[in-house]
N, CA, C and O atoms as a GROMACS GRO file, in nm:
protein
  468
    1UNK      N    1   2.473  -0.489  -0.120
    1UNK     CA    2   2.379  -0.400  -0.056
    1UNK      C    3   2.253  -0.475  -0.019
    1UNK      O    4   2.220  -0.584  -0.066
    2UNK      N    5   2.165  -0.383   0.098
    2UNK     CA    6   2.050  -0.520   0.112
    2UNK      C    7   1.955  -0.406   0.039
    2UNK      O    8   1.986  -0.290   0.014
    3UNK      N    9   1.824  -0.476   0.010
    3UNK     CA   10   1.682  -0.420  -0.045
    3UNK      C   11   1.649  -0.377   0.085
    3UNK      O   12   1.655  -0.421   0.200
    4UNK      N   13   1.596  -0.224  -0.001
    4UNK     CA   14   1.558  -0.133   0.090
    4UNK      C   15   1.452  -0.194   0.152
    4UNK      O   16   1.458  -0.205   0.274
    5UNK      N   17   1.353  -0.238   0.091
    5UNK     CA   18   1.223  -0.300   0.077
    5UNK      C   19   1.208  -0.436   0.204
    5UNK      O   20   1.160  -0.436   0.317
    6UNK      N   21   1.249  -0.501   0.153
    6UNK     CA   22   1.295  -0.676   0.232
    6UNK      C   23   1.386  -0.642   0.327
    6UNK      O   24   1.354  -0.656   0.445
    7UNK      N   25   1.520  -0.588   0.289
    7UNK     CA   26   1.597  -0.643   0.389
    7UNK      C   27   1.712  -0.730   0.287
    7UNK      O   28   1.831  -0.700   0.281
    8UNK      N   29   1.645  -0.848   0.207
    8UNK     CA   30   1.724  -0.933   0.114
    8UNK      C   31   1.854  -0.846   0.083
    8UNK      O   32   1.871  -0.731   0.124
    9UNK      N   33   1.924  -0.904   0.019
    9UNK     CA   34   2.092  -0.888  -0.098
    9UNK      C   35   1.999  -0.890  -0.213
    9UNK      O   36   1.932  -0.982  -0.259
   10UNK      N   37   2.013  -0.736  -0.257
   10UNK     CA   38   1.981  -0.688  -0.362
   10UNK      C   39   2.094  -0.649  -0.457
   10UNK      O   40   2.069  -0.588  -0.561
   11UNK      N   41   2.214  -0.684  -0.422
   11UNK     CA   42   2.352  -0.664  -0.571
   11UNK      C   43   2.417  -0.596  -0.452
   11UNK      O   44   2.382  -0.564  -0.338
   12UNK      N   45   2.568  -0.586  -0.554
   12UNK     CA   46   2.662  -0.471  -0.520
   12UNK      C   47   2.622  -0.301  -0.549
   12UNK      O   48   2.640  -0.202  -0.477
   13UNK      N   49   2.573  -0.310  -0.659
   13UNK     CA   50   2.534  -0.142  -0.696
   13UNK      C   51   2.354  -0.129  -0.634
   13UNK      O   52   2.310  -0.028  -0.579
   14UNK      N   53   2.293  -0.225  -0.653
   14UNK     CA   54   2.127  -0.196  -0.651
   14UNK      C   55   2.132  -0.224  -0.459
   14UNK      O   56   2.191  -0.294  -0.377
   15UNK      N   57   2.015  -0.105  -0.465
   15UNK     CA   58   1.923  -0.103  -0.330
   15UNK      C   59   1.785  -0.132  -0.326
   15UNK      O   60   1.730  -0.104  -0.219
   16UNK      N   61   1.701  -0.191  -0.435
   16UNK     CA   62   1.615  -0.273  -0.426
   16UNK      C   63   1.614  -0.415  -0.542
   16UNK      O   64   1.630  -0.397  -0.663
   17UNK      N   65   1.593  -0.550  -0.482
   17UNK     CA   66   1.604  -0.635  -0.492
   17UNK      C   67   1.531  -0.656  -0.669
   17UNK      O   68   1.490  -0.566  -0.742
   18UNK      N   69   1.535  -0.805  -0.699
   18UNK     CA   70   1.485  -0.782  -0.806
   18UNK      C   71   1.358  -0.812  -0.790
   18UNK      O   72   1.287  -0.774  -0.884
   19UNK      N   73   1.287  -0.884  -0.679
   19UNK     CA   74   1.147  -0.935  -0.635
   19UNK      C   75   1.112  -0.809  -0.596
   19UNK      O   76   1.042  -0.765  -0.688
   20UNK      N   77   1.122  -0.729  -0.511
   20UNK     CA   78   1.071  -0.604  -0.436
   20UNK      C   79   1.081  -0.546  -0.598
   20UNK      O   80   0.973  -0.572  -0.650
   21UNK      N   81   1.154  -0.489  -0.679
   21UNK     CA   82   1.132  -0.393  -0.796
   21UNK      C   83   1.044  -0.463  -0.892
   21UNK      O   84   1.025  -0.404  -0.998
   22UNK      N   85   0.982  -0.589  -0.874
   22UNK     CA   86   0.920  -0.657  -0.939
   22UNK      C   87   0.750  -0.612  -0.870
   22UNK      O   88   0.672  -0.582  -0.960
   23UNK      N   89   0.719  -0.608  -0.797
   23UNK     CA   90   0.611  -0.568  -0.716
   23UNK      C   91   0.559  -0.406  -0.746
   23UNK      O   92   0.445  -0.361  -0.759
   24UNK      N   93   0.712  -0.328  -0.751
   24UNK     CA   94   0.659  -0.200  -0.748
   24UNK      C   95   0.626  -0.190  -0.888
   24UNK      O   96   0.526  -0.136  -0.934
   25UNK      N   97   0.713  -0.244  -0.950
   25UNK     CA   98   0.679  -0.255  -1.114
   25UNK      C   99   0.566  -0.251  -1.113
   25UNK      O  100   0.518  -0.139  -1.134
   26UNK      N  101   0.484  -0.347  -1.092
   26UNK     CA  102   0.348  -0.377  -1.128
   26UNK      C  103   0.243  -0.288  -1.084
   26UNK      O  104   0.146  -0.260  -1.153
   27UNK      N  105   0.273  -0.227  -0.923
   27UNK     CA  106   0.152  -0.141  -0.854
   27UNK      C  107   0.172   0.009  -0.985
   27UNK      O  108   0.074   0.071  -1.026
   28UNK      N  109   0.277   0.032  -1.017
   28UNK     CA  110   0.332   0.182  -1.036
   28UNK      C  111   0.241   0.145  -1.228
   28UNK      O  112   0.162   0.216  -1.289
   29UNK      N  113   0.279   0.057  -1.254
   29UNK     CA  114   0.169   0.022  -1.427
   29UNK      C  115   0.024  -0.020  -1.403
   29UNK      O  116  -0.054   0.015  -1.490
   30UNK      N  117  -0.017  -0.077  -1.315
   30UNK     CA  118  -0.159  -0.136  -1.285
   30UNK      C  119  -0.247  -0.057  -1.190
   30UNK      O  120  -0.368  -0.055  -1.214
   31UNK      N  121  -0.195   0.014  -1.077
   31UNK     CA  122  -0.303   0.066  -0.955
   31UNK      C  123  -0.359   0.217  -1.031
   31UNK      O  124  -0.310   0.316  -1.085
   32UNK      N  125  -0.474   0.173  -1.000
   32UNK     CA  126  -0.590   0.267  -1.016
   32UNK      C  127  -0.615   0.232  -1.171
   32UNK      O  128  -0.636   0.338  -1.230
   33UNK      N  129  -0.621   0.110  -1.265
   33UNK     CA  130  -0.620   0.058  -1.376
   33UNK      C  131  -0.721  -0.022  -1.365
   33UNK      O  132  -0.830  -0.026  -1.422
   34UNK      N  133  -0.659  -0.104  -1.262
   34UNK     CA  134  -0.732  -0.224  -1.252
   34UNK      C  135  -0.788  -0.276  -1.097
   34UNK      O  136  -0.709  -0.240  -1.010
   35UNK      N  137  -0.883  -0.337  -1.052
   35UNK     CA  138  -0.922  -0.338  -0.954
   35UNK      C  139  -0.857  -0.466  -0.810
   35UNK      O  140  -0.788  -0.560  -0.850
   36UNK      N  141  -0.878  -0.459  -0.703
   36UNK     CA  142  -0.800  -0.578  -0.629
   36UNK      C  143  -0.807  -0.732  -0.648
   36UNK      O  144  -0.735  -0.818  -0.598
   37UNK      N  145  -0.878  -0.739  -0.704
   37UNK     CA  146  -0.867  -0.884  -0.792
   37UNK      C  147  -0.736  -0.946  -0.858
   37UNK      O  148  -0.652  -1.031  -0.827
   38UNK      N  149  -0.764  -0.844  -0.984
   38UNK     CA  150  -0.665  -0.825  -1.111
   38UNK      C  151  -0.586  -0.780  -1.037
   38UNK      O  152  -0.498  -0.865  -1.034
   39UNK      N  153  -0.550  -0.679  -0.956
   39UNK     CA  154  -0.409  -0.662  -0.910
   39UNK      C  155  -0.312  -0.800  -0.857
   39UNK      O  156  -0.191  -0.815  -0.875
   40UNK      N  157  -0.428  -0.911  -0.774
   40UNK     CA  158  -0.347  -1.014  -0.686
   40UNK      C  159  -0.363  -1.139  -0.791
   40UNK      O  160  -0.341  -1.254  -0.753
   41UNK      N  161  -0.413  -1.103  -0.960
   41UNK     CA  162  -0.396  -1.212  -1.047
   41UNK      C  163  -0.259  -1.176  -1.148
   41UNK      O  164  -0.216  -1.250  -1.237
   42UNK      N  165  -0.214  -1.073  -1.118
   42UNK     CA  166  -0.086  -1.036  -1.217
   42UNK      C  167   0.033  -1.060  -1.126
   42UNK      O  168   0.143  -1.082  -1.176
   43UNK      N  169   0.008  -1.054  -0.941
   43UNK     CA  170   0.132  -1.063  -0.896
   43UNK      C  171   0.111  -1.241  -0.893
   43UNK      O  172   0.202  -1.321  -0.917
   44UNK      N  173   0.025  -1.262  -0.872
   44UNK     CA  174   0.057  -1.457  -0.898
   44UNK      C  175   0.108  -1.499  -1.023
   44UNK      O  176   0.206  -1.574  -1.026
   45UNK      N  177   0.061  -1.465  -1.113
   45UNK     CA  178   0.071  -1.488  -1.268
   45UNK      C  179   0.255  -1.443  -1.274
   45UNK      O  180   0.342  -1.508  -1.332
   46UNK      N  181   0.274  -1.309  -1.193
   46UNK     CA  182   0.466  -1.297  -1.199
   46UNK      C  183   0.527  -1.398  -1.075
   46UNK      O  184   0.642  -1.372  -1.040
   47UNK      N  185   0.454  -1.520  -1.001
   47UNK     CA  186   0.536  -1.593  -0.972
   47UNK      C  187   0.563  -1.546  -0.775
   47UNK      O  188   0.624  -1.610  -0.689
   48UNK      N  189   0.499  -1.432  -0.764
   48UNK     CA  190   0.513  -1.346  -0.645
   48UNK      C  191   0.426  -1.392  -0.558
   48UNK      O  192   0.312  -1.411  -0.601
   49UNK      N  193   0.456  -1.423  -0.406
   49UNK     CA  194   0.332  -1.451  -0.296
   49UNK      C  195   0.312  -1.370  -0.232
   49UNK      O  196   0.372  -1.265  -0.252
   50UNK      N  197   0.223  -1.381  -0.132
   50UNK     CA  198   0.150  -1.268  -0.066
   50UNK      C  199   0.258  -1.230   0.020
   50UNK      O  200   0.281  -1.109   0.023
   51UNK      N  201   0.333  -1.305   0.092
   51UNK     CA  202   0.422  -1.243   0.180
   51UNK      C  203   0.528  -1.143   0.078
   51UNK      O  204   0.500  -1.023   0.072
   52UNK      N  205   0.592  -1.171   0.035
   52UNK     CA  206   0.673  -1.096  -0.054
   52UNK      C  207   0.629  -0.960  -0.119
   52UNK      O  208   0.711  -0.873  -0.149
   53UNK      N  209   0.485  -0.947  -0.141
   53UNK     CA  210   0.416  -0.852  -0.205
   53UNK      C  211   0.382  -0.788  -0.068
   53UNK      O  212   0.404  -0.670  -0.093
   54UNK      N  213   0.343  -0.793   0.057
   54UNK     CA  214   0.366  -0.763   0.169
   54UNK      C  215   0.408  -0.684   0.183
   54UNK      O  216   0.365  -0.569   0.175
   55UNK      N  217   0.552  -0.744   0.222
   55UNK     CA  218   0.618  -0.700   0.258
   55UNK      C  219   0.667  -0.545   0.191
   55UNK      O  220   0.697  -0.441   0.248
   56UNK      N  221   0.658  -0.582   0.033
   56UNK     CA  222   0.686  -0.458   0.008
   56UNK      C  223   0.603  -0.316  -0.016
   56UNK      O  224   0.640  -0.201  -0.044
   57UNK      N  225   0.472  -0.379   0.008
   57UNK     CA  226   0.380  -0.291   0.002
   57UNK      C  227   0.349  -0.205   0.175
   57UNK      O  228   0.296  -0.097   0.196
   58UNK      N  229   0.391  -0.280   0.246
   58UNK     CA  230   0.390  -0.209   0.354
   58UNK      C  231   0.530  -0.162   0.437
   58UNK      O  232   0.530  -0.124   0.554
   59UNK      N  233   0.646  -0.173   0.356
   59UNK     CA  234   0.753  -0.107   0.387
   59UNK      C  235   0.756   0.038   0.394
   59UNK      O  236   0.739   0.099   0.288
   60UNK      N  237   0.779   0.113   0.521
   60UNK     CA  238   0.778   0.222   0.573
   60UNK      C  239   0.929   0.314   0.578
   60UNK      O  240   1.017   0.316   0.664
   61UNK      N  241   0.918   0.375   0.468
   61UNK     CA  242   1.111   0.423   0.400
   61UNK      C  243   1.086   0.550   0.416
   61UNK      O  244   1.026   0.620   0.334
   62UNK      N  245   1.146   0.599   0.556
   62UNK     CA  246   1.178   0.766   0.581
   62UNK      C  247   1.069   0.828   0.641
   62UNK      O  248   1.056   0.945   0.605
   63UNK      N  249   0.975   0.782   0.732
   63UNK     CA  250   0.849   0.807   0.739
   63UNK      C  251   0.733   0.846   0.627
   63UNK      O  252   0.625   0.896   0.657
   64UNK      N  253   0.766   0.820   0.518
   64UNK     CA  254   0.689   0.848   0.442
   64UNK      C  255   0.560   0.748   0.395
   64UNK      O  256   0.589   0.628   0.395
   65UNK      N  257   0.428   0.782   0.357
   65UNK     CA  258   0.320   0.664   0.295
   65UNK      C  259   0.403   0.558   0.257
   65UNK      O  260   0.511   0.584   0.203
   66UNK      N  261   0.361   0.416   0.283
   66UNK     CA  262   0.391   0.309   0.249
   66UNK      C  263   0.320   0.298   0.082
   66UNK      O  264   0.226   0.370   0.050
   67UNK      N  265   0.371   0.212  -0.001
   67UNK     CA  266   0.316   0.174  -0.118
   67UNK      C  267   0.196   0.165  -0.095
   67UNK      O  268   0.141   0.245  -0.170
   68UNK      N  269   0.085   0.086  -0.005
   68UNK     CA  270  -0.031   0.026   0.001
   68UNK      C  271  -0.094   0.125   0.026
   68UNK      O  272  -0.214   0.130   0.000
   69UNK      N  273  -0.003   0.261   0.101
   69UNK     CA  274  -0.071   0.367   0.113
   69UNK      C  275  -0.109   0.446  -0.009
   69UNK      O  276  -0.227   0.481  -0.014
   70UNK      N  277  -0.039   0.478  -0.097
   70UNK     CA  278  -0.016   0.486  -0.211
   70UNK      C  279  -0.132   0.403  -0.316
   70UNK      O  280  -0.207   0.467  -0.390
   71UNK      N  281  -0.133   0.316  -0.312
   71UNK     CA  282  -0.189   0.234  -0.387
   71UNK      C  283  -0.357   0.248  -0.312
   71UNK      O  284  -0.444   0.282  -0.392
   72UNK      N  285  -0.390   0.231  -0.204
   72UNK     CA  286  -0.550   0.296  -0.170
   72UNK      C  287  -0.599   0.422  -0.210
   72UNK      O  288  -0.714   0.450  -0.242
   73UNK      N  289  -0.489   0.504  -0.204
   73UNK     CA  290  -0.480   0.667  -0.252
   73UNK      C  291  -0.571   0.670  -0.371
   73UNK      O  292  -0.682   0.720  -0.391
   74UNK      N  293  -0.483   0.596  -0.447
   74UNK     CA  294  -0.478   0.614  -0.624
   74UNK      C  295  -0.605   0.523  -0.620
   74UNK      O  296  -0.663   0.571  -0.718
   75UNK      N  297  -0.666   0.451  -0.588
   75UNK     CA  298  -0.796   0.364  -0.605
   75UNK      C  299  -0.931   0.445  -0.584
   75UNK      O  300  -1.023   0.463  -0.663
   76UNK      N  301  -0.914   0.492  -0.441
   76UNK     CA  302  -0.998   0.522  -0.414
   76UNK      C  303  -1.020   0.654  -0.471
   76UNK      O  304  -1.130   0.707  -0.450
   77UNK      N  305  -0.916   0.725  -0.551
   77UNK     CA  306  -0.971   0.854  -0.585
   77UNK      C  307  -1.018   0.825  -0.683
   77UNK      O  308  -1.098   0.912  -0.717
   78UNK      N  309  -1.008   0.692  -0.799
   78UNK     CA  310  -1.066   0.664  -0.903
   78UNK      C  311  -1.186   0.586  -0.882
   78UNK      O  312  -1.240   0.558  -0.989
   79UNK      N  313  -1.234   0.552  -0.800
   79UNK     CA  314  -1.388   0.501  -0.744
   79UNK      C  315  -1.444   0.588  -0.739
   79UNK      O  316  -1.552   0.591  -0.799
   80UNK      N  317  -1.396   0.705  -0.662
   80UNK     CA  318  -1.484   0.879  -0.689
   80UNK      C  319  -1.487   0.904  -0.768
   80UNK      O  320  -1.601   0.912  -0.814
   81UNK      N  321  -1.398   0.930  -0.839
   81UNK     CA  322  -1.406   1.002  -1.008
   81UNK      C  323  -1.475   0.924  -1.088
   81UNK      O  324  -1.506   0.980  -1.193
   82UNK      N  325  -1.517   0.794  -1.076
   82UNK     CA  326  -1.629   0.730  -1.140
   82UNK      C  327  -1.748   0.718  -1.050
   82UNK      O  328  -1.812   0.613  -1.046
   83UNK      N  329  -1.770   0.793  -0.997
   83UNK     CA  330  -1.880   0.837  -0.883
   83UNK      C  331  -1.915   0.976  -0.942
   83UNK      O  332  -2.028   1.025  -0.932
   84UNK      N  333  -1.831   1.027  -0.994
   84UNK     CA  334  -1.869   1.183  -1.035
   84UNK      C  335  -1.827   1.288  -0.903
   84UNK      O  336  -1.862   1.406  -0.898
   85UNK      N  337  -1.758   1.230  -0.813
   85UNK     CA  338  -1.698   1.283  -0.738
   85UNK      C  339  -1.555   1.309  -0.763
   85UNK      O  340  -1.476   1.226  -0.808
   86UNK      N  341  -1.520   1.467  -0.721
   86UNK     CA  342  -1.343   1.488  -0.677
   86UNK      C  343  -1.280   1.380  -0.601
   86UNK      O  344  -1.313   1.338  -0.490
   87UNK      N  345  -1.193   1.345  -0.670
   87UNK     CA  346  -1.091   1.214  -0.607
   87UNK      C  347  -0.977   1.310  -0.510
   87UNK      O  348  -0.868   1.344  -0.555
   88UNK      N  349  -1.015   1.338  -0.398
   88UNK     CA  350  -0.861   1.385  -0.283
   88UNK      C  351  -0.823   1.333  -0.199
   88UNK      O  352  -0.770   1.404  -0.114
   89UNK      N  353  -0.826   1.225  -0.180
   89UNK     CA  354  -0.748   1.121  -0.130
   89UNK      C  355  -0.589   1.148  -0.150
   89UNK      O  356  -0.548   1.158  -0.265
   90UNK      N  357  -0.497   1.161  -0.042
   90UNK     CA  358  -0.384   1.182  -0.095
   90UNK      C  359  -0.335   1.049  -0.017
   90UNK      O  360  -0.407   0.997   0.068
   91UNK      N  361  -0.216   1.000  -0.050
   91UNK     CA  362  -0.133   0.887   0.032
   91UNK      C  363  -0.100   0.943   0.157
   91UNK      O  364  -0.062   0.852   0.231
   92UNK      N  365  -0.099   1.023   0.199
   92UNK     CA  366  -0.084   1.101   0.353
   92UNK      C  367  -0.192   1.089   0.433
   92UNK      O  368  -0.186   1.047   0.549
   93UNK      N  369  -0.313   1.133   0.364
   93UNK     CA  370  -0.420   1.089   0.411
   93UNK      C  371  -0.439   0.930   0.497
   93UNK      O  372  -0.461   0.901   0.615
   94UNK      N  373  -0.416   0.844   0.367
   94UNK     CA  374  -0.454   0.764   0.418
   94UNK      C  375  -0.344   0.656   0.503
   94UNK      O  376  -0.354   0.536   0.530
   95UNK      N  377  -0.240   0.753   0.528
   95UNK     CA  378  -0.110   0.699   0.618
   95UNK      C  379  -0.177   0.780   0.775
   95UNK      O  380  -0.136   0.767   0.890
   96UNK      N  381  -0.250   0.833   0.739
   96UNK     CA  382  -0.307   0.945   0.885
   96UNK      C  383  -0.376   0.848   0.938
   96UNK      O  384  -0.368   0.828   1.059
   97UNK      N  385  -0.444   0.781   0.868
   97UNK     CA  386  -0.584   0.693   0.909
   97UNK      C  387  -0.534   0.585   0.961
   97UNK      O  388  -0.538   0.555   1.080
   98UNK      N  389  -0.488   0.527   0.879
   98UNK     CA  390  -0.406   0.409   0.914
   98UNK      C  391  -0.341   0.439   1.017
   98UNK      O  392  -0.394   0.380   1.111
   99UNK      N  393  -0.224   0.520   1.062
   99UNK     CA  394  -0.171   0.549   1.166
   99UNK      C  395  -0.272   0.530   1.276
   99UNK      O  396  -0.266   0.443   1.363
  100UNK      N  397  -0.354   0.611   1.264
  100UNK     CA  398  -0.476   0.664   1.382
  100UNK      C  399  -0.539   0.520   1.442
  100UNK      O  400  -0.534   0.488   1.561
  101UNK      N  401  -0.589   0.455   1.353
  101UNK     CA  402  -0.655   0.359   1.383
  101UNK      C  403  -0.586   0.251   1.420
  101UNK      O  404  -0.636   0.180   1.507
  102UNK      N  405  -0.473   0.219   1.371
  102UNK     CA  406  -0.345   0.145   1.457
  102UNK      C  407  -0.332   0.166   1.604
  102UNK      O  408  -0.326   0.082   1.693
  103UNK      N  409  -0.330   0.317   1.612
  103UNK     CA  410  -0.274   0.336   1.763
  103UNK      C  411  -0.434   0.357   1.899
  103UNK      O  412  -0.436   0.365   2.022
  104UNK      N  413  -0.521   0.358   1.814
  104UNK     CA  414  -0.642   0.334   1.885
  104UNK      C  415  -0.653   0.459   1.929
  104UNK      O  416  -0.709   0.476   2.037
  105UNK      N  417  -0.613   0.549   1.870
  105UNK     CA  418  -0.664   0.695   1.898
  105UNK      C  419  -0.789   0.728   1.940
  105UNK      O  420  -0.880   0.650   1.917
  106UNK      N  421  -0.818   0.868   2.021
  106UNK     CA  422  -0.973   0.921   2.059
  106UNK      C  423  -1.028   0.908   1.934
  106UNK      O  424  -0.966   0.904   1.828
  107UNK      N  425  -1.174   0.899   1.952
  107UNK     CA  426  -1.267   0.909   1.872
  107UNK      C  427  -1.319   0.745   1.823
  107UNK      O  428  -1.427   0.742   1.763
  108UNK      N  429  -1.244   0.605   1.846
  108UNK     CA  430  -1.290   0.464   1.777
  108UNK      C  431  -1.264   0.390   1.921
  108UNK      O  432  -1.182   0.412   2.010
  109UNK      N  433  -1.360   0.301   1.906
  109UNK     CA  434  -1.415   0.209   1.950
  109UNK      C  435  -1.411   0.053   1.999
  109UNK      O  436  -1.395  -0.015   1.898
  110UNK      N  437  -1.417  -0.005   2.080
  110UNK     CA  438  -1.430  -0.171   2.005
  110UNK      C  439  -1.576  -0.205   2.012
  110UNK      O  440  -1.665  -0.124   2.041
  111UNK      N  441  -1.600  -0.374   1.974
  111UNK     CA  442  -1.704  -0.411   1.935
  111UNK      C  443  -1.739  -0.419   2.124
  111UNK      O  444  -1.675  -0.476   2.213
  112UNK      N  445  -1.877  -0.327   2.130
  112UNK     CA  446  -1.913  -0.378   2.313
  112UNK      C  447  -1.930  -0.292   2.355
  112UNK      O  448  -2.031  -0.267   2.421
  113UNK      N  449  -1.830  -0.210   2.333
  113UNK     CA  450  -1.794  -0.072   2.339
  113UNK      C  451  -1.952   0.050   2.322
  113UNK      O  452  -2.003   0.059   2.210
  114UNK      N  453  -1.996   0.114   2.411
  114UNK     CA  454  -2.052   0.241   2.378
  114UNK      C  455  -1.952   0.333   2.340
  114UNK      O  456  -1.834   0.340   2.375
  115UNK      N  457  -2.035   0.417   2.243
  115UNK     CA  458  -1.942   0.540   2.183
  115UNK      C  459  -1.938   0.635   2.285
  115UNK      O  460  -2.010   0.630   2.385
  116UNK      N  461  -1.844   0.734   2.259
  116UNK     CA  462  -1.821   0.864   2.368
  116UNK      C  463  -1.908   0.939   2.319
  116UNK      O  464  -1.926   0.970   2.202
  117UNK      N  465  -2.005   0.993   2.484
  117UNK     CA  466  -2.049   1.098   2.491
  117UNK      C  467  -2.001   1.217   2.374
  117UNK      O  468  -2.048   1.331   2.379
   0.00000   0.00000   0.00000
């Protein structure tokens, strides 16, 4: 079978690899724990590079939030909540944004650029 994630040969029975389940491992015990530092000193420390962690953090399975989406979600609602603010940030949210600002939607800009009336 290949990893859902990569693409790679992830086994006969498994659909994610053992590098890709190695990544999620870590976001799914560490995000919103620890900050982006410490997050990119535990995936080096497991041997993992940026492409590989990439990749699986921005794999897009069924239209649904990507991990990274996921993983800003869960951060940023804990930066609020230690703000003394409601954390509602959902991973949809910030798959909206991301989307939006990808496709250069109304309302943004470039640098040069006057804003709209």
């Amino acid at each position: 079978m290949r990893c859902t994630y990569c693409r790679g040969r992830a086994g006969i029975l498994r659909t994610v690899c053992h590098t890709c389940a190695s990544v999620i491992n870590i976001v799914e015990h560490s995000a919103g724990r620890v900050g982006w530092t410490e997050l990119i000193d535990i995936f080096a420390a497991k041997g993992l590079n940026k492409a590989q962690v990439d990749k699986v953090l921005d794999a897009e399975l069924d239209a649904a939030p990507t991990l990274r989406d996921r993983l800003t979600s869960r951060m940023a609602n804990e930066l609020m909540k230690s703000l003394g603010m409601p954390g509602r940030q959902s991973p949809e949210d910030v798959r909206r944004v991301r989307l939006g600002l990808a496709s250069g939607s109304e309302g943004t800009w470039s640098v040069g650029e006057k804003p709209p009336h």
